[in-house]
C-alpha positions as CSV (number, residue, x, y, z in Angstrom):
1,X,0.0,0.0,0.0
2,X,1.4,3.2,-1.0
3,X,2.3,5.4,1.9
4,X,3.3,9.7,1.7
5,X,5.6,11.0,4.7
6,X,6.0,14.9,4.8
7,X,8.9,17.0,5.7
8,X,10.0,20.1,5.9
9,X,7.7,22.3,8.4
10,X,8.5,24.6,10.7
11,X,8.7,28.2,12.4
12,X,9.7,31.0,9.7
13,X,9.1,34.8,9.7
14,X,7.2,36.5,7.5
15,X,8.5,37.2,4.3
16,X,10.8,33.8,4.5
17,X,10.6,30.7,2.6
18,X,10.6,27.1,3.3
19,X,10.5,23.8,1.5
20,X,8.2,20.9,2.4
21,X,8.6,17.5,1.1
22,X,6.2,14.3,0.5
23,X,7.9,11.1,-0.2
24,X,6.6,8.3,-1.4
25,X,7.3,5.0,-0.6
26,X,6.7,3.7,-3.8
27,X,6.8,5.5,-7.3
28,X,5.2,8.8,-7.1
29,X,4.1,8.3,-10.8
30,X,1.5,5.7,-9.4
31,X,-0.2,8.2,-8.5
32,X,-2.5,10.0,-10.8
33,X,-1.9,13.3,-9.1
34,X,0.2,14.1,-5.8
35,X,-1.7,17.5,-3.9
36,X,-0.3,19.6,-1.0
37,X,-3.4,20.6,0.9
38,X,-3.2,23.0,4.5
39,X,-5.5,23.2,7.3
40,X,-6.0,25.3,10.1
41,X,-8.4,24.6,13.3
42,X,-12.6,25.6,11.9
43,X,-11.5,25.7,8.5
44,X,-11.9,23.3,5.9
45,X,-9.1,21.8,4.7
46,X,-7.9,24.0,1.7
47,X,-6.5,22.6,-1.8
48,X,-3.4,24.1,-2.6
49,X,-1.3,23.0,-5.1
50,X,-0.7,19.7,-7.2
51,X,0.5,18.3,-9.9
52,X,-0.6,15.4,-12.1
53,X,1.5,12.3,-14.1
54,X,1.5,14.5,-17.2
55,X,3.4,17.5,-14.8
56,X,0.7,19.9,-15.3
57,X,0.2,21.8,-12.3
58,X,-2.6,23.9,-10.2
59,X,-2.5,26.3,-7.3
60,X,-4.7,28.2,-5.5
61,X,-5.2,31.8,-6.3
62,X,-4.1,32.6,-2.9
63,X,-0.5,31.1,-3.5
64,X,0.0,31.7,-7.1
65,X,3.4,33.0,-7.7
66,X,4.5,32.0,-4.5
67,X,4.6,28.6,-4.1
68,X,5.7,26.0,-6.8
69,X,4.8,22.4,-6.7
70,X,7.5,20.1,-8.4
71,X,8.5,16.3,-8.4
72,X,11.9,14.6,-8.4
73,X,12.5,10.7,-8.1
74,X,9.6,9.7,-5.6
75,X,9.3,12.7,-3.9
76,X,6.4,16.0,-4.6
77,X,8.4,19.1,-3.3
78,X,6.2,22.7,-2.7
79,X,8.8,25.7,-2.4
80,X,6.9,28.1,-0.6
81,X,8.3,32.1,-0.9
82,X,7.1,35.2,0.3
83,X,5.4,33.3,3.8
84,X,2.7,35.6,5.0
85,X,1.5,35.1,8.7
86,X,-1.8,33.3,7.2
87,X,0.1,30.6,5.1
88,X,0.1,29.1,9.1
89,X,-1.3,25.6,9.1
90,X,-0.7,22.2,8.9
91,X,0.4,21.2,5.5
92,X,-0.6,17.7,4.2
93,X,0.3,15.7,1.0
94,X,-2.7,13.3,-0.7
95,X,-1.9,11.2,-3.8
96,X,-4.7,9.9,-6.0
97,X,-5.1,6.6,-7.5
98,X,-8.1,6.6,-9.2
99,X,-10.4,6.7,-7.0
100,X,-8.8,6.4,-4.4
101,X,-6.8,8.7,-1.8
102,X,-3.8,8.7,0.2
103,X,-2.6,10.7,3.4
104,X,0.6,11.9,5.1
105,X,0.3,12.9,8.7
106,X,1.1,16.4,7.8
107,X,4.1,18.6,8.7
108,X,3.4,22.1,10.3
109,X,4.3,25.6,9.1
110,X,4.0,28.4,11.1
111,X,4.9,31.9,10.0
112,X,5.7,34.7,12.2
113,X,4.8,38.1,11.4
């Protein structure tokens, strides 16, 4: 069973940048598409980015030209720039095959202003 393991969280200030990584432990192009999602306590877990097996990509319009979503070997990469104080949650990866979805635990982020 394929499994995703994030990386890559923690405190930065605003304005910084950080890396998170979801590996798989398997070969990411099993997966249909690989997503990073984020969620924050009373919110609904948010969509935002991902990338598909062809390498096309999507982000939300709230990250757009911040954050790029990329894949090397097995692992889905988001470079997050230009942190704002509300990019704080708990980032999680999901792959898709088919119909159905895979977790990671999550990794948190928290951005200082």
């Amino acid at each position: 069973q394929a499994q995703l393991q994030e990386s890559g969280g923690g405190l930065v200030q605003a304005g910084g940048s950080l890396r998170l990584s979801c590996a798989s432990s398997g070969n990411i192009f099993d997966f249909n598409d690989v997503a990073w999602y984020r969620q924050t306590p009373g919110r609904e877990r948010e969509l935002v980015a991902s990338i598909n097996v062809g390498g096309r990509t999507n982000y939300a319009d709230s990250v757009t030209g911040r954050f790029t979503i990329s894949r090397a070997q097995n692992t889905v990469y988001l470079d997050m720039t230009s942190l704002k104080p509300e990019d704080t949650a708990v980032y999680l990866c999901r792959g898709r095959i088919l119909t159905r979805m895979y977790w990671g635990q999550g990794t948190q982020v928290t951005v200082s202003s």
